[in-house]
C-alpha positions as a Markdown table, in Angstrom:
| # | Residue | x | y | z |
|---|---|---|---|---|
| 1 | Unk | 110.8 | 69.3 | 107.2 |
| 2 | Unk | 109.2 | 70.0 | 103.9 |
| 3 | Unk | 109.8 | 73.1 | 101.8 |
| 4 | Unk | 107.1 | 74.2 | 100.1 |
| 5 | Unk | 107.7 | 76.2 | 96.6 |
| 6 | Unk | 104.0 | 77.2 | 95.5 |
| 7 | Unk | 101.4 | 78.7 | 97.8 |
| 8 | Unk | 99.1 | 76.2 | 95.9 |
| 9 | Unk | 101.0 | 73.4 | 98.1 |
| 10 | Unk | 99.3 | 75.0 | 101.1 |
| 11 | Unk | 95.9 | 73.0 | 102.1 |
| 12 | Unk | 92.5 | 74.8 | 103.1 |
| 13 | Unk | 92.6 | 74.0 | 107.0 |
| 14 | Unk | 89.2 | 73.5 | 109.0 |
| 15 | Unk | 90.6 | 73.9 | 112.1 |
| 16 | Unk | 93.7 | 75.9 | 113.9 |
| 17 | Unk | 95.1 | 72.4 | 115.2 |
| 18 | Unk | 95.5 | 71.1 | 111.7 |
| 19 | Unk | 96.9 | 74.6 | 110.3 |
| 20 | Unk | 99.6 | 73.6 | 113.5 |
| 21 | Unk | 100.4 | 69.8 | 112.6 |
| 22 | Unk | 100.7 | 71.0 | 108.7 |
| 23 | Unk | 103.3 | 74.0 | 109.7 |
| 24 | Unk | 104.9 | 72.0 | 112.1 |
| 25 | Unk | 105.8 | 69.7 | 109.1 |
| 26 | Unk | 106.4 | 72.2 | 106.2 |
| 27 | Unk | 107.8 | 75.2 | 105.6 |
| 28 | Unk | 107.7 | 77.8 | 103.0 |
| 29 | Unk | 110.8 | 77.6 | 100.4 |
| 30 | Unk | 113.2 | 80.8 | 100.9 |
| 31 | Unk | 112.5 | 81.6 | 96.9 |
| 32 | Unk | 108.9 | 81.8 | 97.6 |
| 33 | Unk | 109.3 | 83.9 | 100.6 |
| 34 | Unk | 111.6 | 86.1 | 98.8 |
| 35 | Unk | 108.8 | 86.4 | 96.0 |
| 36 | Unk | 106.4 | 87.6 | 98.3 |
| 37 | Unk | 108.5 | 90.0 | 99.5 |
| 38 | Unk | 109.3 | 91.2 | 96.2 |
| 39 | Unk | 105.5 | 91.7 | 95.3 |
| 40 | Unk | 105.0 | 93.8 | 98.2 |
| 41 | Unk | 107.7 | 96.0 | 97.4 |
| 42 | Unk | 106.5 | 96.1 | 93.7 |
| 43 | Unk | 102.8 | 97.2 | 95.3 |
| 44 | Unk | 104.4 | 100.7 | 96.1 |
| 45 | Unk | 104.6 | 101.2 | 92.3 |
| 46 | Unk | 101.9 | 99.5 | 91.4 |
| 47 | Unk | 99.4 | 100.6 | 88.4 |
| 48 | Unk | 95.5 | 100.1 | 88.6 |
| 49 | Unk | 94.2 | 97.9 | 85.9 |
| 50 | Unk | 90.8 | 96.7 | 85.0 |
| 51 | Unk | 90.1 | 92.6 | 84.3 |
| 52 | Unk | 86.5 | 91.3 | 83.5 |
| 53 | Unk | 86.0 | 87.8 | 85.7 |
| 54 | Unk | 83.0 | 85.4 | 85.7 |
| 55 | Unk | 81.3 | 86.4 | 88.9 |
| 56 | Unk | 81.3 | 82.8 | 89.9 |
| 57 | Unk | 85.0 | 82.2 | 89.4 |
| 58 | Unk | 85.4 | 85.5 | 91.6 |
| 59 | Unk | 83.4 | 83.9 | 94.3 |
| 60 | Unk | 85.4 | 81.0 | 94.2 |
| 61 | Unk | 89.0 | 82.8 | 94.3 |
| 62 | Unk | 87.8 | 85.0 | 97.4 |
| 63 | Unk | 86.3 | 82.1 | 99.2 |
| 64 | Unk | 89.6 | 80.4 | 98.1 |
| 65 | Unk | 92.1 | 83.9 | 99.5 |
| 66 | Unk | 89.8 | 83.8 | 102.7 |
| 67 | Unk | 90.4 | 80.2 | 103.6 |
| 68 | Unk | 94.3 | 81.6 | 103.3 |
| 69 | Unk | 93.9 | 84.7 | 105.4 |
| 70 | Unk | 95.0 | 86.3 | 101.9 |
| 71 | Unk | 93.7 | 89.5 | 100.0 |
| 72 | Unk | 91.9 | 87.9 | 96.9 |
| 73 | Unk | 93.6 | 90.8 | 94.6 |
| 74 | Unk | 97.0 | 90.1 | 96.4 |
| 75 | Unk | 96.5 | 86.2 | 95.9 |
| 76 | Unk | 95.6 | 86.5 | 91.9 |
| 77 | Unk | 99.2 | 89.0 | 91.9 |
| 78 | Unk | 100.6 | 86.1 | 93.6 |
| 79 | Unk | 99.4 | 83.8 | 91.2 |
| 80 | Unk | 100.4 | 86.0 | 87.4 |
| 81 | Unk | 104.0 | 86.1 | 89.8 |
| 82 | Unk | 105.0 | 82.4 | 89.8 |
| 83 | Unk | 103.0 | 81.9 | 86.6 |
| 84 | Unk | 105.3 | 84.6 | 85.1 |
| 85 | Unk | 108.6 | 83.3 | 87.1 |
| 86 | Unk | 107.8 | 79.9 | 85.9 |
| 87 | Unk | 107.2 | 80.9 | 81.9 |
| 88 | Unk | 110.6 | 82.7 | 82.5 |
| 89 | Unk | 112.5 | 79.6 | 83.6 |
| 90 | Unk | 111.1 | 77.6 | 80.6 |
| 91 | Unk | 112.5 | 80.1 | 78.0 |
């Protein structure tokens, strides 16, 4: 079985059967799970901020969260997350 370690690694599925065959062959990596859990505990203290986006790209990241069963706001926190996690290690 395969671990994944980015939420990128996860394909857009067009059915449920190959959402199955994919899971039933990968799994999420324990750091990445533990990540996600750690950004929902973070939401409870979370500040409002304000961020200008190209309407398209928008479009694009919701259509993008939706295909994920995700919250586009909670997937673009995912996203400056690992970005952030990965700039650490590289220090």
């Amino acid at each position: 079985m395969q671990a994944i370690s980015n939420w990128e690694e996860v394909p857009i599925f067009d059915s449920e059967e190959s959402e199955a065959d994919f899971w039933a062959e990968n799994r999420p990596h324990l750091r990445l799970l533990e990540t996600s859990m750690a950004n929902a505990a973070e939401s409870a203290e979370s500040v409002t901020i304000t961020l200008r986006i190209d309407p398209r790209m928008l479009a694009r990241i919701k259509r993008l969260a939706r295909s994920r069963y995700l919250n586009y706001q909670s997937m673009i926190k995912q996203w400056l997350s690992e970005r952030m996690e990965q700039e650490l290690r590289e220090r």
